[in-house]
N, C-alpha and C positions, 0 to 999 in steps of 0.2 A: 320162225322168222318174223321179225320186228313190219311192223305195215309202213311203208316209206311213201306214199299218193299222200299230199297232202291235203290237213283239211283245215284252211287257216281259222280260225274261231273267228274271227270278226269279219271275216270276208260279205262284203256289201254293207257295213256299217260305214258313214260320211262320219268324219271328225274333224270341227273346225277347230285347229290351233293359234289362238289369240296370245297365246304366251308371250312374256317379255322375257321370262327369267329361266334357266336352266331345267330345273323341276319339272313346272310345267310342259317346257319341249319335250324331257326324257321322258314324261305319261303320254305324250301323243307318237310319240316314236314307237311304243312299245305296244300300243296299239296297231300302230304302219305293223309291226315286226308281225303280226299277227291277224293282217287281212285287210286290215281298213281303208278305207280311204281318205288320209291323212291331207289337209290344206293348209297352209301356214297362210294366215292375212299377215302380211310384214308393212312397219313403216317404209316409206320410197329406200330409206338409206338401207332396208335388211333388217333383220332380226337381230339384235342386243351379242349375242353366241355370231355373229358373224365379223364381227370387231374384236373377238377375243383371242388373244396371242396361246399357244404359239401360233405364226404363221409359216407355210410352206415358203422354205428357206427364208425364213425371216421377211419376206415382203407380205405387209398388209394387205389385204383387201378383202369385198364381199367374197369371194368364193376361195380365201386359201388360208381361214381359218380350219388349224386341226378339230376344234370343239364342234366347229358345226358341220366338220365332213361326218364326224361320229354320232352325233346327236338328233340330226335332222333329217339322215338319211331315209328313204321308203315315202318323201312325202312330197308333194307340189308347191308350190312357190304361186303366190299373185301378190301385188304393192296397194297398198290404198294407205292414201291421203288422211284422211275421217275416220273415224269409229263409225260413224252412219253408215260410210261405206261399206261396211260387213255385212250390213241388213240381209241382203239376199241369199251371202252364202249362209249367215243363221238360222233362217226360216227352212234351208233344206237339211239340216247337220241334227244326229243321230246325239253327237257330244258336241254340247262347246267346253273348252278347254280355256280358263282365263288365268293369271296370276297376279292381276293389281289388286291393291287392295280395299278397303269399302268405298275412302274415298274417289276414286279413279273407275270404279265397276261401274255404275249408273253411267259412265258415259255408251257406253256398248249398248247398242238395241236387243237386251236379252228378251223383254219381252216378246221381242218374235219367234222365239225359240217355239218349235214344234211339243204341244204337249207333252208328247210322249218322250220329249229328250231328255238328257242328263246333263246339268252343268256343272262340271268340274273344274273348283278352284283350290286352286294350289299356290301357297301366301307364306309369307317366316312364319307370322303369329296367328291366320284364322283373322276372318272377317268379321268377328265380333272379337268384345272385349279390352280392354285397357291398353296391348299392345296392337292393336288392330293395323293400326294404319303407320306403325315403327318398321323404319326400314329392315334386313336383316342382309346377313353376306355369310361365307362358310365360317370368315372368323369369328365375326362376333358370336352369331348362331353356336357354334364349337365353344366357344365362350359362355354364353348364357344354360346349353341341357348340361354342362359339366364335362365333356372330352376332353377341352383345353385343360382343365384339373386336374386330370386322372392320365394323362400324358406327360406330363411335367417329370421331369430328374431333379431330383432333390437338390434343393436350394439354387433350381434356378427356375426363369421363367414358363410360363404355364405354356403349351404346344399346341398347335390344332392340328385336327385332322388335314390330310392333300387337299388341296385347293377347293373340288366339286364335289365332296361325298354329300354334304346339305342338298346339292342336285339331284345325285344320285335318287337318296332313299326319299326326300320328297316327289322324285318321278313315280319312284317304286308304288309309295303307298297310296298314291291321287291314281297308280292305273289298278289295286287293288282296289281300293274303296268305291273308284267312277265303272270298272268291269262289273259290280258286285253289284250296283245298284241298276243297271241296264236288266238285271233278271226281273225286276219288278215295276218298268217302265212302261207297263199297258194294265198299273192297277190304277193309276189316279190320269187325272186331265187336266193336270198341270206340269211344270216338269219338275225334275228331282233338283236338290242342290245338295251337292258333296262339297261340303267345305275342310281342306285336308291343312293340318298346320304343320308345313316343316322343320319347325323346333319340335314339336310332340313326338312326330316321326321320328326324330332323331333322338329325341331323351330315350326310346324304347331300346335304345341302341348300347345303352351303357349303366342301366341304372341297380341291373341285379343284384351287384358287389354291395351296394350300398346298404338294400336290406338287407344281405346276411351282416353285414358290420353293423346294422341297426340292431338288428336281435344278440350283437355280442357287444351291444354296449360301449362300440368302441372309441365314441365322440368322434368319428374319423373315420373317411377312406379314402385311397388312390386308386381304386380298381381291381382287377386282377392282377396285375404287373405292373403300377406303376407307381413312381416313389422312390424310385431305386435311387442311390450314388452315379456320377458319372464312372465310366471304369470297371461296373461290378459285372463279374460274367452272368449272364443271364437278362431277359429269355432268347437273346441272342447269343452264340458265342464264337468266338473267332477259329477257324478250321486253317490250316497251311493255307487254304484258296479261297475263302469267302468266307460268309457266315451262315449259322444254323443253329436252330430251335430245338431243343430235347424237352417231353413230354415224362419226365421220371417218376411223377405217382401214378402214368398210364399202363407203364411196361410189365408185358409180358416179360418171361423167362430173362429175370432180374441177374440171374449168376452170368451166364451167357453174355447177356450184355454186360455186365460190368468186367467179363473177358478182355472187350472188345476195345477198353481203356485200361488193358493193363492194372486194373480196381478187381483183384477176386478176395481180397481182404474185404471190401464193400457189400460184393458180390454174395460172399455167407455171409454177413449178417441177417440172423434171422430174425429181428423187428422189422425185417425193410423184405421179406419177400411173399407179404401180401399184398396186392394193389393196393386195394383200398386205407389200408395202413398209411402207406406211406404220406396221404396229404397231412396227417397229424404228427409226422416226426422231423427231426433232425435231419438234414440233408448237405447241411454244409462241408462233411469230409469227402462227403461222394460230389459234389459241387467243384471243390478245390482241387479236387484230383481230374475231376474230367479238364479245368479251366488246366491244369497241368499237364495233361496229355493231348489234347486236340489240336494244342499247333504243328504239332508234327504229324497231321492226320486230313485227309483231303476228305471233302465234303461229299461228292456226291458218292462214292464207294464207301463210305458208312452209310450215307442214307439207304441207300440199298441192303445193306449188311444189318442194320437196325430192323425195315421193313420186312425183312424176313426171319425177322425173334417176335415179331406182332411188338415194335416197340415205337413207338408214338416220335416222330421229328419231320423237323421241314426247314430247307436249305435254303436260303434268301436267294431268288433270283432276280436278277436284274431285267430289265426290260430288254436286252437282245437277248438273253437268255432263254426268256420268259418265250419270246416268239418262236422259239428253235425247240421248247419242251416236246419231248416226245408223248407224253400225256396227250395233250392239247392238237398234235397232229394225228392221233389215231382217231379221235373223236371230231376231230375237223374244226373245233375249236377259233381256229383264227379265221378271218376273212378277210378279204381284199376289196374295196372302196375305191371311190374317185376323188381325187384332192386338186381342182383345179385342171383336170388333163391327167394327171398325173397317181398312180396305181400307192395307195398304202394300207397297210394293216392295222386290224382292230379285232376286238371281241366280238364272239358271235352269239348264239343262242344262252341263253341265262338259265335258260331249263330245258331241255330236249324233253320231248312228248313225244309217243307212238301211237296215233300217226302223228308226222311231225305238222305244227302250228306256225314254227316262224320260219321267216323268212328276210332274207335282202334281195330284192327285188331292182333297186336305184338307188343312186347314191344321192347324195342331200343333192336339192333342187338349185337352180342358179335363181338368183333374184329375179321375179318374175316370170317365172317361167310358165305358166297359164296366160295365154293371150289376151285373157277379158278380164275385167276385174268386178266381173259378175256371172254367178253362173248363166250358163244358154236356156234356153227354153226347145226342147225338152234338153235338160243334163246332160254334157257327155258322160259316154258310158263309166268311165274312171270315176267319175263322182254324181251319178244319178242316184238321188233318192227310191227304197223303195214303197210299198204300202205298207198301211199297217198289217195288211191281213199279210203278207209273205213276211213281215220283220217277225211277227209273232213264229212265226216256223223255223227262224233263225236260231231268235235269242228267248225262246221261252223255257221257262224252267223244267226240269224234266216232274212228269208226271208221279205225284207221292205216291211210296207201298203204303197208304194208312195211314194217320194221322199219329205223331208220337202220342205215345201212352201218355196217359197223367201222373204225377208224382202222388202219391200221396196226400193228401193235407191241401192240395192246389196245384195248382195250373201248372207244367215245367214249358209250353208254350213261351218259344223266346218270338219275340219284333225284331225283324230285320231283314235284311234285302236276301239271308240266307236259309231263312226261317224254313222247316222243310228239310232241309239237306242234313244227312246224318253223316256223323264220320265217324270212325273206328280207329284208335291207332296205337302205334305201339313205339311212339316216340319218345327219346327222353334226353336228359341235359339240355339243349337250349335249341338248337336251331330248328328239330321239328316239332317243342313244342310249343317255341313261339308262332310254327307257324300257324299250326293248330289253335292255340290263341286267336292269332287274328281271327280263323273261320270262326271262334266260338264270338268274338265281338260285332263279328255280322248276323248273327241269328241262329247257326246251326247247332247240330245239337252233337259236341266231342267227346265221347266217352275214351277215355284213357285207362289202358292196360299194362298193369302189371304184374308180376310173379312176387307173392311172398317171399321169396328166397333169391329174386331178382329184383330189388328196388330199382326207381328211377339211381342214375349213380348221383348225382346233385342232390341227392336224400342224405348222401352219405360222409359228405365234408368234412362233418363235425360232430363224431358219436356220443357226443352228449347235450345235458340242456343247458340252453346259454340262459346267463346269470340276467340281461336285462328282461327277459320275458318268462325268468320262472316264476311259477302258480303255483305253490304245495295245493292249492285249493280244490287243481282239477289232474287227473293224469295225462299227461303228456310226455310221448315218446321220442326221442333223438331225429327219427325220419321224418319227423312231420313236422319238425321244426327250422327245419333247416331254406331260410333266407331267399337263397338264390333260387330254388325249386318252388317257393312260392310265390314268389315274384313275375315268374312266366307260364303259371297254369291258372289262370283264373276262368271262372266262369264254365269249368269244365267238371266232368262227373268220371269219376276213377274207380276201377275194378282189379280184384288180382284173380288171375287166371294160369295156374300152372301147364303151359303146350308140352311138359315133356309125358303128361298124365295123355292116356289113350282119352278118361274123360271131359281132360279140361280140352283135348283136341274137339271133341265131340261136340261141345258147349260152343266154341268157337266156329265154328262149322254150320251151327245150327241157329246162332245169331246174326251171324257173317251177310245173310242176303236180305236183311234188314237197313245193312246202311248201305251211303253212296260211294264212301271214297274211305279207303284205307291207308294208313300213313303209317311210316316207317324211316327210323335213320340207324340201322344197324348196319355193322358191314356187311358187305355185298355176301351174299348167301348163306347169313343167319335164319331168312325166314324161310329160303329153301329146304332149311334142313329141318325147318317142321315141318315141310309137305304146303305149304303156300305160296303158292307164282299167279302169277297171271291167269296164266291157263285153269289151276287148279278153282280159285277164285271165279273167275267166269263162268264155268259149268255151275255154281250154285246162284251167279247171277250175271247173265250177259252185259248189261253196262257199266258194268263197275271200271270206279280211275284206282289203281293202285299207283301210290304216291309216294318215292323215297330220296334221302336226302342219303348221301356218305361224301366222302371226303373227295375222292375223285371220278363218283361216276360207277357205273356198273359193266363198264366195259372199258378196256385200254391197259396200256402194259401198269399200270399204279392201281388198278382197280383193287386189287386186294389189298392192297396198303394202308395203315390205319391213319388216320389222322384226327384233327379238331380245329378248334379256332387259334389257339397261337402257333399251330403249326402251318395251318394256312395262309397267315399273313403274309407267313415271307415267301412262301411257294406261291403266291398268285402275284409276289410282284410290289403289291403295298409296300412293303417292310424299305422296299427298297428306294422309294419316293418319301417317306414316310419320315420327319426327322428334323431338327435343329438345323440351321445353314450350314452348309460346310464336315456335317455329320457321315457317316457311313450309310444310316440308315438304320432302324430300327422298328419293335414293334411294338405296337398301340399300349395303352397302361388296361384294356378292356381284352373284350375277343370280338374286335368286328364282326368276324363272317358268319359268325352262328346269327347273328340276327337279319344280315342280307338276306344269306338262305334263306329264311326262314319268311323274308318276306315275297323271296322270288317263288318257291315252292307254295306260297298262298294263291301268289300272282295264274302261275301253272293250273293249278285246281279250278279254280273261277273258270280261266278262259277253258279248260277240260269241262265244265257244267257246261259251259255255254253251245259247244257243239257236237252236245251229248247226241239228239238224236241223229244229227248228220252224222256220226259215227259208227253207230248202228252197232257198237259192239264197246269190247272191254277198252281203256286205256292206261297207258304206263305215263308216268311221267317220270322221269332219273334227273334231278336236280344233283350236282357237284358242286362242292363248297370250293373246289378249286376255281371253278368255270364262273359262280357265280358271284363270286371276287373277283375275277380276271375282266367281268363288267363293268366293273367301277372304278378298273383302270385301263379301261377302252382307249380315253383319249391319250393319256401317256404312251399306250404303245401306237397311238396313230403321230403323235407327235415324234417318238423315232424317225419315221420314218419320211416325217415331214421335214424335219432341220437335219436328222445325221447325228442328233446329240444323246446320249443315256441322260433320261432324266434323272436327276438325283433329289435328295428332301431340298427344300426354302424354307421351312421352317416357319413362323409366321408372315413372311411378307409375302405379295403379288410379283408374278411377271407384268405388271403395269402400272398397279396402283400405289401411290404412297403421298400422307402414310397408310400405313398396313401393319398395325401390330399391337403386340399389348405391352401394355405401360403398367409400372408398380404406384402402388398408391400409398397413402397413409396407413398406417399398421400393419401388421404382418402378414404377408402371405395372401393382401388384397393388391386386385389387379384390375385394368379395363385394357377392354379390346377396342381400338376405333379404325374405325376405316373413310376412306375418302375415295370418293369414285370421279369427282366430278369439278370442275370451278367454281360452281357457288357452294361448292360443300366446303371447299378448301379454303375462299372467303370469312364464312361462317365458322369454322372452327378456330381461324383468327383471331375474329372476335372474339370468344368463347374464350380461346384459352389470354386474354386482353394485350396479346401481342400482334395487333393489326400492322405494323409495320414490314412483319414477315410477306405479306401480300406483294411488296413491291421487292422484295429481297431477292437479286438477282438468280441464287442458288436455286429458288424453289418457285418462278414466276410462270413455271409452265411442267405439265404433268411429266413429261421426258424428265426435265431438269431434278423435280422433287425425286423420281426416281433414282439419278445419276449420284443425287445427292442424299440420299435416304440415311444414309449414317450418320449424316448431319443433324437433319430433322429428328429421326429419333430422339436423340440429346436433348435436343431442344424441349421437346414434350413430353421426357420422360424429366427434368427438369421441373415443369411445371408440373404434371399430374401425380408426383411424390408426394405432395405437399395435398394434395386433395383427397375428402373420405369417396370412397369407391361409389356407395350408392347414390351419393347426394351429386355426383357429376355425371353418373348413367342419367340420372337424369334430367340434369341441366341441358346434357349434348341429347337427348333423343327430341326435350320440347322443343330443342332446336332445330329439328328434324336431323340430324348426323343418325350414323349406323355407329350406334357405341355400343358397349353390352358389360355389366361387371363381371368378371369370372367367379361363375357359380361352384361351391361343393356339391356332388349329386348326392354325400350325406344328410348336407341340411336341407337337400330341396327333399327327402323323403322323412325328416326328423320335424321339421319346422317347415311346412310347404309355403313357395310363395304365393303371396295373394291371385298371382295370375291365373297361378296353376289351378286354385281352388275356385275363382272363379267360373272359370270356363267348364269345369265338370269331370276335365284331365284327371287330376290326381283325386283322390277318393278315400275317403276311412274304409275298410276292411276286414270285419270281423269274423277270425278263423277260430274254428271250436278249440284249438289248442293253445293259439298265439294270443290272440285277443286281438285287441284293434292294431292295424298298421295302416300309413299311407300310402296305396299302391295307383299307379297309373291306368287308364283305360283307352281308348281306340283313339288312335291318333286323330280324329277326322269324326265332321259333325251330318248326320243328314237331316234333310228336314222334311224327308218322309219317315215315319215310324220305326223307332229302334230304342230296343231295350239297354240304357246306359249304366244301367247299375252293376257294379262290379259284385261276384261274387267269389267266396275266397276259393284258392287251389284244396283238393282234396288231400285226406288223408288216405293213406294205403288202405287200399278196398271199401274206403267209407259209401260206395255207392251201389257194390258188389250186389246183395241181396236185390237192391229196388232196381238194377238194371235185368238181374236173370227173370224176377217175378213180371218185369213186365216185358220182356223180349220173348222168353220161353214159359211163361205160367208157372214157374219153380216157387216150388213151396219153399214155409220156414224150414219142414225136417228137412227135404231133400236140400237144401242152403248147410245146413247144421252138418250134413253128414259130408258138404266138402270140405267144409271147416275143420274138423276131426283130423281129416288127412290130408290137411294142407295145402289143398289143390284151388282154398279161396279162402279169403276172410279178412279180418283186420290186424292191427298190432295189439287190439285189447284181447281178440283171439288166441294171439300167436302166446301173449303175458298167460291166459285164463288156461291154457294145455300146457303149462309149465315148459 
């Protein structure tokens, strides 16, 4: 029986939130969600998120914006005037939490920050560097890491992501990175600075397609899905009642299901009834036959029908849908809020833990809602500082087994706020071993496991070697070549270990109480069925976190259901906001959710370190790729229920602002994003574009108007920015200070990186023993306490097998040698050398 007493991780940690921008609030919120005591300093007018539409039933005001009933909830409210004004609450606060950037930061009195604090900034581009102090917004931003590219239908314009996902995973990764570095908050006597850049955060999000198209030479890519024709079935496709997603190189029991479309012509072909086959073949008569049979077939009685052949699909629901899923209600999934007086629903937990961590406690605070606009002397209890000597009993790091062994040849000692923490995991394809990533980019030390005869499946894309990266010079094998799969394992050490052997059970059992935390994204009770739970785990080590990601969660009527990233899209809801104006709705040209997860599941583990000894014992965390997409569309299902309306896609333009969109430019297939927030932006792109007259132009002389009249103005500036080259008016409008952005390929930003990229230390050469050099990206966010930023490249199958047994269990070369023989370890040169 699961431990339900909660133990929130951050409980009596003070977080000053200074934020102006989305991001930011969403990393102090998720802190509130998990103990803290959350302050927002707002200018008199309210926080930036308290002015933003929709409003509850369409009337503006501070308290009946949906974004900030969802976003700011669990925290307190005081107004000041001044930046000086914050002095007192910064001197008591634990975090401060900032989002201006370099030039605007000096105004804040950070130097009164308590040594021992952490200050977390959370910026578009990072507070150093070339774009430092460039505006950014979800368009442009979507614009510049590459989504808006890899979104696009062919031969038309480029798409962004919904309105606040740059909110989102910029919260995400400022409450990873500022959580991570509080473990190490009582080694120096100064404080820490997390500087987290929300383009970075978000290129992590979209960029894996692009290596494997870089190792196949293909001058080009749209993603995983996108590119398409308007029209073409797929990865949506239309059901008599909505739409839904099919997963056909995933599927189980292939004849069966192609029963179930009236395809058993399909169905025996036998090129098509291995899985893994199928991503390298013809699929277009079994394509044109499902797009022929599905209209006369309702969608949620095949999904049903499909999840019970183990075959991969996901039903686009709609946002009243989405709040009625039976999933979502067994899990407790939705919550109920205060909007003005007034009760509406949102997303809840992003990762459930046992014992549970978060919480909704209050709903967002009314403007000023703390009576002083200074703390008291002594602190109310809600926001009292404590000392250092009980902070250290809170948030200190749990106590090492031993110092990691040494590699070899030098040091395997990483720098960083995780340094210490070992993890174990048996993650694969993207979203746990992204998340595992992140931990390895904080310091810890990730050994990744696999089975000879069970690779990672992203090993297996493409069974042979692509032509722009072959070497007769050296051998190189198909699995270890392959793009996508190096793109999200770096910095980590990989092992194969056969669990169906009594003695690779044995090996794993007897390394097992060596790490911290074990990670896992198999369906729900694969690892049960090697004899590994919870329970089993803790008897060899009482604090251990076991950590898993699947599709929906380890309990609820879908729990056994398989799923993945394009099947989540539309089941959490995205798919259905997600889209061209006036569209149906569709889904992303990437896989969103494997990298959410992947970030929330980091998020989980950190705050699980952090209240390891108040735990006193093992913990679970159950991260669902459904639940943790259904976060990042909190506000749309609060805004239901705030107007009465189904949201549907906008496509690139704002509910407020315009313009709001991307314009084509000179040569083909160049584009800019620009956006306008403001009157003196609106002024100033006047000039810019040297049509000042438009300023007095009745249609567009007030933000409602330009709005009312937005089809107008488009013309107007799509008119003039035809005729301009893309890069030379990025940046004519940014030294203007405008929020413009050129739409970037994320091929060329990893083929030909930009200077930004390579300046700031982002993107990085990478030399893999098989591949050779590639440009691959590293941790979204800089500290400037001690961390090790050098990328190192993803492993090859078992390349680290021998040096992890010799130095976890003192295994010799013969006893290595003699698992080798019988397959229960080793490499691909192995696997070649036993014929």
């Amino acid at each position: 029986m699961p431990d339900t007493t909660p133990v929130p991780a951050y409980e009596g940690l003070v977080v000053v939130d200074l934020s102006r921008r989305m991001s930011g609030a969403f990393a102090a919120r998720l802190f509130a969600d998990h103990g803290a005591d959350v302050i927002m300093l707002e200018p008199p007018d309210g926080h930036p998120l308290r002015h933003e539409a929709p409003f509850l039933n369409d009337v503006p005001g501070p308290e009946r914006s949906a974004l900030h009933a969802y976003v700011n909830w669990n925290k307190r409210s005081v107004a000041i005037s001044e930046p000086s004004d914050a002095q007192a609450w910064i001197t008591v606060a634990d975090v401060v939490i900032t989002t201006d950037g370099s030039d605007k930061l000096p105004s804040w009195p950070l130097d009164d920050m308590r040594p021992d604090a952490v200050h977390l900034s959370v910026t578009p581009h990072g507070l150093e560097g070339p774009l430092a102090d460039a505006p950014g917004s979800n368009l442009t931003l979507n614009a510049r890491c590459g989504w808006a590219y890899v979104n696009a239908l062919r031969d038309e314009s480029p798409l962004t992501l919904p309105s606040r996902q740059f909110g989102y995973m910029g919260g995400l990764a400022g409450f990873v990175a500022g959580s991570a570095a509080l473990r190490r908050r009582f080694e120096s006597n100064s404080p820490e600075r997390v500087d987290v850049r929300e383009l970075e955060a978000m290129t992590h999000t979209v960029y894996p397609w692009s290596i494997g198209a870089i190792y196949q030479g293909t001058g080009w890519s749209r993603g995983a899905t996108g590119g398409r024709p308007r029209g073409e079935p797929g990865p949506l496709w239309d059901a008599a009642d909505g739409r839904i997603n099919f997963g056909f190189g995933d599927w189980h029991n292939w004849r069966e299901a192609m029963d179930l479309f009236n395809l058993p012509e399909q169905g025996a072909r036998e090129d098509l009834q291995a899985r893994n086959a199928r991503y390298s073949k013809d699929l277009s008569a079994v394509m044109a036959g499902v797009a022929r049979e599905l209209p006369s077939m309702e969608k949620w009685p095949l999904f049903h029908k499909l999840a019970r052949l183990r075959c991969i699909s996901g039903v686009m629901q709609t946002i009243p849908e989405l709040v009625e899923n039976e999933q979502f209600d067994a899990r407790g999934f939705i919550v109920e809020t205060e909007l003005d007086g007034n009760s509406v629903r949102a997303s809840g937990d992003p990762h459930p833990m046992s014992p549970p961590s978060w919480s909704l406690k209050s709903p967002a605070p009314k403007l000023n809602a703390v009576s002083s606009n200074q703390p008291s002397s002594p602190l109310p209890d809600e926001i009292s500082p404590r000392s250092r000597e009980s902070d250290s009993k809170v948030f200190s790091p749990p106590a090492k087994r031993g110092e990691m062994p040494k590699a070899e040849g030098g040091s395997r000692s990483l720098s960083g706020p995780l340094d210490g923490v070992r993890v174990l995991t048996f993650t694969q394809a993207w979203s746990g071993t992204f998340a595992t990533e992140l931990l390895a980019f904080l310091g810890a030390d990730v050994v990744q496991i696999e089975a000879l005869r069970r690779v990672d499946i992203w090993r297996l894309l493409r069974p042979w070697v692509p032509d722009a990266i072959r070497d007769d010079s050296k051998t190189q094998h198909p699995v270890n070549l392959q793009g996508v799969y190096n793109a999200v394992n770096l910095n980590k050490r990989g092992i194969t270990l056969d669990l169906s052997t009594d003695e690779g059970k044995d090996i794993f059992w007897r390394m097992m109480p060596n790490f911290d935390v074990i990670c896992e994204n198999f369906r729900p009770g694969v690892l049960d069925g090697w004899g590994i739970t919870l329970e089993s785990l803790a008897e060899k080590r009482s604090d251990v976190i076991l950590a898993s990601i699947s599709g929906y969660g380890v309990t609820g009527p879908f729990s056994s259901y398989p799923a993945n990233g394009a099947t989540t899209e539309p089941m959490s809801g995205l798919s259905s906001i997600h889209g061209y104006e006036g569209d149906p709705g569709m889904n992303t040209g990437g896989l969103f959710p494997d990298s959410i997860s992947g970030y929330s599941m980091t998020a989980a583990i950190i705050a699980a370190l952090a209240r390891r000894e108040r735990v006193n014992g093992p913990q679970r965390i159950d991260v669902a790729m459904l639940e943790a997409m259904g976060v990042v569309v909190g506000d749309a299902i609060a805004e239901f229920d705030a107007t009465g309306r189904m949201p549907v896609p906008i496509g690139n333009r704002d509910r407020q602002m315009a313009p709001h969109n991307i314009y084509p430019c000179a040569g083909e297939d160049e584009w800019i994003a620009i956006s306008v927030a403001t009157e003196s932006e609106w002024r100033t792109l006047c000039q810019e574009l040297g049509l000042a007259g438009l300023v007095d132009d009745p249609r567009f002389s007030t933000a409602a108007l330009r709005k009312s009249n937005e089809g107008d103005l488009d013309e107007i500036i799509t008119a003039w920015t035809s005729d301009q080259e893309s890069d030379a008016l990025e940046q004519r409008l940014l030294a203007a200070g405008l929020d413009a952005a050129r739409v970037s390929r994320p091929y060329d930003q990893f083929s030909d990186p930009d200077p930004t990229y390579l300046s700031s230390g982002f993107i990085q050469s990478v030399d893999h023993p098989e591949v050779g050099e590639s440009w691959l990206p590293g941790a979204p966010w800089r500290l400037s306490g001690p961390e090790d930023r050098q990328l190192r490249p993803s492993p090859c199958v078992g390349e680290h097998s021998f040096e992890v047994f010799a130095q976890e269990l003192g295994m010799t070369q013969a006893e290595y040698q003699s698992l080798v023989e019988r397959g229960i370890s080793g490499t691909m040169d192995d696997v070649a050398a036993s014929g």
